[in-house]
Every structure is written in C-alpha cells, then in structure tokens.
C-alpha positions in Angstrom: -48.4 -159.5 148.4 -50.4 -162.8 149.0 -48.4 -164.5 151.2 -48.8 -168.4 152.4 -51.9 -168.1 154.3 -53.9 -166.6 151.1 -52.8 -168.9 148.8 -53.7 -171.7 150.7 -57.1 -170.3 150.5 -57.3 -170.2 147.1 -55.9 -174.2 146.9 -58.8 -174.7 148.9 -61.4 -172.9 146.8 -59.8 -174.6 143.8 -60.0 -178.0 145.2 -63.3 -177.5 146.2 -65.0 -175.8 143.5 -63.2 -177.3 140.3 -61.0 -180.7 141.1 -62.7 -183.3 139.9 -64.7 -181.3 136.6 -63.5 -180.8 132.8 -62.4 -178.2 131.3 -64.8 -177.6 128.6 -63.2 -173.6 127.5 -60.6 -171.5 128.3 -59.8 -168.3 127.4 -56.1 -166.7 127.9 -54.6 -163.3 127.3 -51.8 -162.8 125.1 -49.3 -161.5 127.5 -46.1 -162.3 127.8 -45.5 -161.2 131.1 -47.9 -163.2 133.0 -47.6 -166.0 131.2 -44.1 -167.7 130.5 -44.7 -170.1 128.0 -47.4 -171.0 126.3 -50.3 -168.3 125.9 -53.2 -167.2 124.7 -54.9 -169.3 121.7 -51.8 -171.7 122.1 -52.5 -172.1 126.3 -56.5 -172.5 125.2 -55.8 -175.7 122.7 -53.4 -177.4 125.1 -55.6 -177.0 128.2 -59.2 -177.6 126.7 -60.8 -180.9 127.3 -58.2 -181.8 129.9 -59.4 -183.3 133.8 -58.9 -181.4 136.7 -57.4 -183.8 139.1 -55.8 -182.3 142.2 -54.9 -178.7 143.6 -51.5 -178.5 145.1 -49.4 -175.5 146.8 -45.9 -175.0 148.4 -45.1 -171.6 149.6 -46.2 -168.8 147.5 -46.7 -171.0 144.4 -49.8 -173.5 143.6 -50.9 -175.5 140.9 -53.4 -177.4 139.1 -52.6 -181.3 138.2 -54.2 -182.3 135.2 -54.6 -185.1 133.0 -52.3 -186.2 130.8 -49.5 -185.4 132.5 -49.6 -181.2 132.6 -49.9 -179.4 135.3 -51.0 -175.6 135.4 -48.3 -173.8 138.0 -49.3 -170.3 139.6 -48.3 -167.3 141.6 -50.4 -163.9 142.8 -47.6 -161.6 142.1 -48.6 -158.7 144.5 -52.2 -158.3 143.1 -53.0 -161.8 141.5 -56.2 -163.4 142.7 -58.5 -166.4 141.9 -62.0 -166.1 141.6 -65.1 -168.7 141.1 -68.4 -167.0 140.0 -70.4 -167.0 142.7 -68.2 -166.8 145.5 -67.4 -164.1 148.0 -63.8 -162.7 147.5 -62.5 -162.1 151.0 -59.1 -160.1 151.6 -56.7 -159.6 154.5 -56.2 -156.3 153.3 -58.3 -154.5 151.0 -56.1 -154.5 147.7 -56.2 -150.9 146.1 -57.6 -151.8 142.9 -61.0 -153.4 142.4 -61.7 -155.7 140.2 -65.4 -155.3 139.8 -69.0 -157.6 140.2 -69.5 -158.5 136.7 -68.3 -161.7 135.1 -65.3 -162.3 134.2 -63.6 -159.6 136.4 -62.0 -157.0 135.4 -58.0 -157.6 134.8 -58.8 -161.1 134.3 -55.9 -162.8 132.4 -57.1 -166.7 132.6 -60.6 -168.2 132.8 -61.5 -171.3 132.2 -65.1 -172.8 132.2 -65.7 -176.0 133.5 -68.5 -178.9 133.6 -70.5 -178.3 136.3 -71.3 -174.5 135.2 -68.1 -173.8 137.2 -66.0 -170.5 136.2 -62.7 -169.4 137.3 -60.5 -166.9 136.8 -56.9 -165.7 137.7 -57.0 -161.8 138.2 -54.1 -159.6 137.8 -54.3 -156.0 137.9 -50.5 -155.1 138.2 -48.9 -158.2 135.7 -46.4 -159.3 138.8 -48.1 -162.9 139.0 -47.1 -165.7 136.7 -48.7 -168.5 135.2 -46.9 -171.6 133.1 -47.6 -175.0 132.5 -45.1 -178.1 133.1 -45.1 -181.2 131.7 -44.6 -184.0 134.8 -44.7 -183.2 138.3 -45.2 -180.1 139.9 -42.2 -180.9 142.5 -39.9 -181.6 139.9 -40.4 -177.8 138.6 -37.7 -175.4 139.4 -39.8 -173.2 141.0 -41.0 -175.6 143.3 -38.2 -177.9 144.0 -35.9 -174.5 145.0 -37.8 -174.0 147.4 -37.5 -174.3 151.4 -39.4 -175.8 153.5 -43.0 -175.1 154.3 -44.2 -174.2 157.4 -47.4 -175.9 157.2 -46.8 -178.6 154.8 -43.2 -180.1 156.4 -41.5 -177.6 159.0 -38.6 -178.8 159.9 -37.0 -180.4 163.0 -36.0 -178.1 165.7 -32.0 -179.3 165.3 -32.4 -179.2 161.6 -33.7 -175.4 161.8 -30.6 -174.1 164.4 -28.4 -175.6 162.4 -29.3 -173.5 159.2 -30.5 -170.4 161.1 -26.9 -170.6 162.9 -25.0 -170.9 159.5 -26.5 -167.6 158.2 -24.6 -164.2 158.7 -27.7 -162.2 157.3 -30.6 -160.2 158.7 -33.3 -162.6 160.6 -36.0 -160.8 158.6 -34.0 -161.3 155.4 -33.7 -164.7 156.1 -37.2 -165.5 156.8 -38.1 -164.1 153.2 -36.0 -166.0 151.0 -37.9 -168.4 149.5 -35.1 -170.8 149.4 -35.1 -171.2 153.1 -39.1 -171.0 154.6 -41.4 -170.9 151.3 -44.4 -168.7 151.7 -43.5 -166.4 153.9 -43.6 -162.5 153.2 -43.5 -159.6 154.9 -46.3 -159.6 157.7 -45.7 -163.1 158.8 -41.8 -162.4 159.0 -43.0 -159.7 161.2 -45.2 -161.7 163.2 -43.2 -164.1 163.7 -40.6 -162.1 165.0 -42.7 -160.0 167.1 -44.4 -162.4 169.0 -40.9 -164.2 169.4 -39.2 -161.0 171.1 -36.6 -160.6 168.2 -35.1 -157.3 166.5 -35.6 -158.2 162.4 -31.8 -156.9 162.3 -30.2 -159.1 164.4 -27.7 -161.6 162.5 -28.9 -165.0 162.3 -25.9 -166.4 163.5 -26.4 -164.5 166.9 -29.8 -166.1 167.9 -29.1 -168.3 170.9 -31.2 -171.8 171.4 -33.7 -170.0 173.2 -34.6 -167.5 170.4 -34.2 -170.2 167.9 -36.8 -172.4 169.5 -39.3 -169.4 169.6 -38.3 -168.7 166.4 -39.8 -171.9 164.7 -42.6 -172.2 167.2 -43.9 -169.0 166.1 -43.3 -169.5 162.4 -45.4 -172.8 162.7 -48.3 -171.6 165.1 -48.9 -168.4 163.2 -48.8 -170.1 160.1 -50.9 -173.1 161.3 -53.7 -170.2 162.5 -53.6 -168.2 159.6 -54.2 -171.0 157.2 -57.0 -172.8 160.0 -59.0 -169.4 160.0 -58.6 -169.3 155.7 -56.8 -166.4 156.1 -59.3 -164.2 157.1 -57.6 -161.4 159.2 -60.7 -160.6 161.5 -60.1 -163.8 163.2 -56.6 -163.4 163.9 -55.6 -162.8 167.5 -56.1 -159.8 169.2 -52.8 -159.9 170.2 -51.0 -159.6 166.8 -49.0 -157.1 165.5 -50.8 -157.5 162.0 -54.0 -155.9 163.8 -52.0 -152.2 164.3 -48.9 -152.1 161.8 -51.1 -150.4 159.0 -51.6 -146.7 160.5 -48.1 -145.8 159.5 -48.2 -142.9 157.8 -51.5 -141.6 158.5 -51.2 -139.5 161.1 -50.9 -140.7 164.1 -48.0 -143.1 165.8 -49.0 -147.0 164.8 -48.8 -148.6 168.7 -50.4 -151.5 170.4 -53.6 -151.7 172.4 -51.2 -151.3 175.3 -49.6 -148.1 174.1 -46.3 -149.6 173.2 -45.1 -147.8 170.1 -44.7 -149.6 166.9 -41.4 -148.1 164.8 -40.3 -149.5 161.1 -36.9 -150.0 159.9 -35.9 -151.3 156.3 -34.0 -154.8 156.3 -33.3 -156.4 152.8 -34.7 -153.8 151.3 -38.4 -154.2 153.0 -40.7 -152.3 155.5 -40.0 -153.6 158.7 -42.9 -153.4 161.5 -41.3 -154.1 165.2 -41.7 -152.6 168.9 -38.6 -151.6 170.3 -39.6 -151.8 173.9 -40.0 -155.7 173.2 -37.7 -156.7 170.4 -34.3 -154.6 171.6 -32.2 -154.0 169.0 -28.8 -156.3 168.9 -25.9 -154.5 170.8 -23.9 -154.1 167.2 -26.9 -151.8 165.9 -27.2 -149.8 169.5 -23.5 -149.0 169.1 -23.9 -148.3 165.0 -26.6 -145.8 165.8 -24.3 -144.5 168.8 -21.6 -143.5 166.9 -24.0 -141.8 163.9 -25.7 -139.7 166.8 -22.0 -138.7 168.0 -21.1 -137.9 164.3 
C-alpha cells in the first residue's frame, strides 16, 4: 500500500503539473466502490469548468481544492496511482499489475483534462482506493480531521508523544498503524522505524521507557523527513535500511542484512512484521510466552 512518502509524491506532481489550470473534461467511471458519492456523469457535471487551486495531503489521504468551494478528497487503496501523460511513473516497489503506455491507462477510473493540454488520471487496478468530493474544507472532512498527527506536516512534541505512547496497552507496531494516532504510516515505515530504533514491534506501548520513546519519534520523523526529501524513490534510501532486504521472504533463501544478521517476521495486528532479533530482543512477557509453548 502507498504509504505517506508516495503520496506526498503524487501532491507534488499534482501541484506541479495541474494547480493553477481548468478543468475543461472529466471523465468518471460508474463505480460505486471507488467512488462514495457522486459518480460518473454526475461527478463530470459537478467538476467541469471548475479551477484547480491547491493540492493538499495529510497521511494517506490527499486532495484537490477547487473553486467554488469543493474539494476532490483521495486515497491509493493498495494499488491506486496518479498519473500525468507524459510523466515517468516511478515505484518503490514494482506493483504486480501494470497499467500499460497508452493513454489513459489501463484501470483508469478518473481523468480529467485540463487547460494547458494537461491529463491526469487516478488508476486503480484492485477498487481499494476511494475518491469523494466535499463541500468546504478539506480539514473539516471526517476523514481528515480523525486523523493523527503527521509526521512531516506537524509531529508532535517529545512530552506530548510519551504521554500518548505511554497510555496505550497495545502492540508498538499496531500503534504506529492506526491512522488515528501517526497518519500515513503503513507497514514498511512502522518497520523502519522500529528497526532502526532497536525495538521488538510486540512490545506493549506502555513498556517503552524514555529512552525508547525518544528514538521512537526521532526515527519516525527522520525516516519520514528522508523518504519524502528523496520523492520516495527507494534507490536513494540508505544503505542501511531494513526496507533494502525485507522483500526476499519467501523466495528461497533467509532475508538478512548486509552484515548477515537474519531478518525473521512475526504478525502483529494482523500484519507482516519485518524485525532482526539479534537487535530488537523480544520483550521479556513474549520470551517467557514462547517458553512455556516450547515446554508444552
């Protein structure tokens, strides 16, 4: 799934490459899923002829501001993408479907053309993004104003952060993904983050001590920070990262870093978890869990 980093890339693209233009056409698919209100010919009228004014994006989510008071509010899903004829796509990960050369893509389910001889296009191969429109601003939508805070846009102080990490008896790595607490964070910067601050993704929030904390929110802002300065492209992403070797699982051959530490995976909330044991140890309450199962 997109995750902060990539969306913030294609804020940038937007703001770039259409902010400022008209929109002279769109065309919109009937479907229900992507799109939670108003859709096909309906979402055509009501955007056509509007201004582009700003791009905007906190977390996972982003939007277009347009004039007269609508703005156009976005999310990848797992496969969603935006494209703008003429320019290179570039991917953190190869996605396993393509989308194709020709114009519009393939699995396209918005496009609008704007002055300028500008086209875009929201791609969606597996339906799991969204797209609405909301009448006002942006932060008074739901599905922004839920959410945390942003580690880019307005991380918070490190007081602030213990506090909340210290009142929540869940999973680290659970916490970092809810949305409600650090927006735009998914699964490889929760990883990250936790690798490169020493931490087990099952220890219990609540356990970190002050030292662990203050990693904690140092990494979440530097990776962040670097991810979004290098526009998400993964080739310029420290050598040193876990995101370089975590992909070889189940290929083979045991996933470990350039040093020859191994790399294991556990499931926490329900997701993958990448970690090396010989650096994050797991919390004593786990060692002893897994004790006793090996006695049994």
């Amino acid at each position: 799934m997109p995750e902060l980093p990539e969306v913030e890339r294609a804020r940038r693209l937007l703001q770039a490459r259409c902010v400022g233009k008209k929109i002279m056409k769109v065309t919109a698919a009937d479907d229900s899923i992507v799109f939670t209100n108003e859709r096909g010919s309906e979402l055509e009228t009501l955007l056509s002829g509007r201004k582009l004014l700003d791009a905007g994006r906190r977390g996972k989510q982003f939007w277009l501001t347009l004039s007269g008071g609508l703005c156009l509010l976005m999310h990848f899903g797992m496969t969603g993408e935006i494209h703008v004829q003429g320019e290179k796509q570039n991917h953190y990960r190869k996605i396993d479907v393509d989308v194709g050369t020709m114009w519009p893509p393939r699995f396209t389910k918005f496009e609008m053309e704007l002055t300028g001889k500008v086209r875009v296009a929201f791609t969606d191969p597996r339906r799991l993004g969204r797209i609405r429109t909301f009448a006002g601003d942006a932060a008074d939508c739901p599905t922004i104003s839920k959410l945390g805070f942003d580690p880019v846009l307005d991380p918070p102080e490190l007081s602030v952060f213990q506090e909340a990490v210290g009142k929540r008896r869940m999973p680290i790595k659970s916490l970092l993904l809810c949305q409600e607490f650090s927006a735009g964070v998914g699964n490889w910067i929760a990883d990250e983050v936790l690798y490169q601050s020493r931490i087990h993704p099952q220890q219990l929030a609540c356990t970190l001590n002050e030292l662990q904390t203050t990693a904690l929110l140092q990494q979440l802002k530097a990776i962040c920070n670097k991810a979004v300065e290098v526009n998400a492209e993964s080739k310029l992403f420290p050598e040193d990262w876990l995101f370089h070797y975590r992909w070889s699982k189940g290929k083979g051959r045991q996933p470990a870093m350039p040093s020859g530490l191994r790399i294991e995976f556990v499931t926490v909330g329900g997701r993958t978890s990448a970690f090396v044991p010989d650096l994050q140890p797991a919390p004593t309450a786990t060692k002893k869990r897994k004790a006793e199962k090996d006695d049994d």
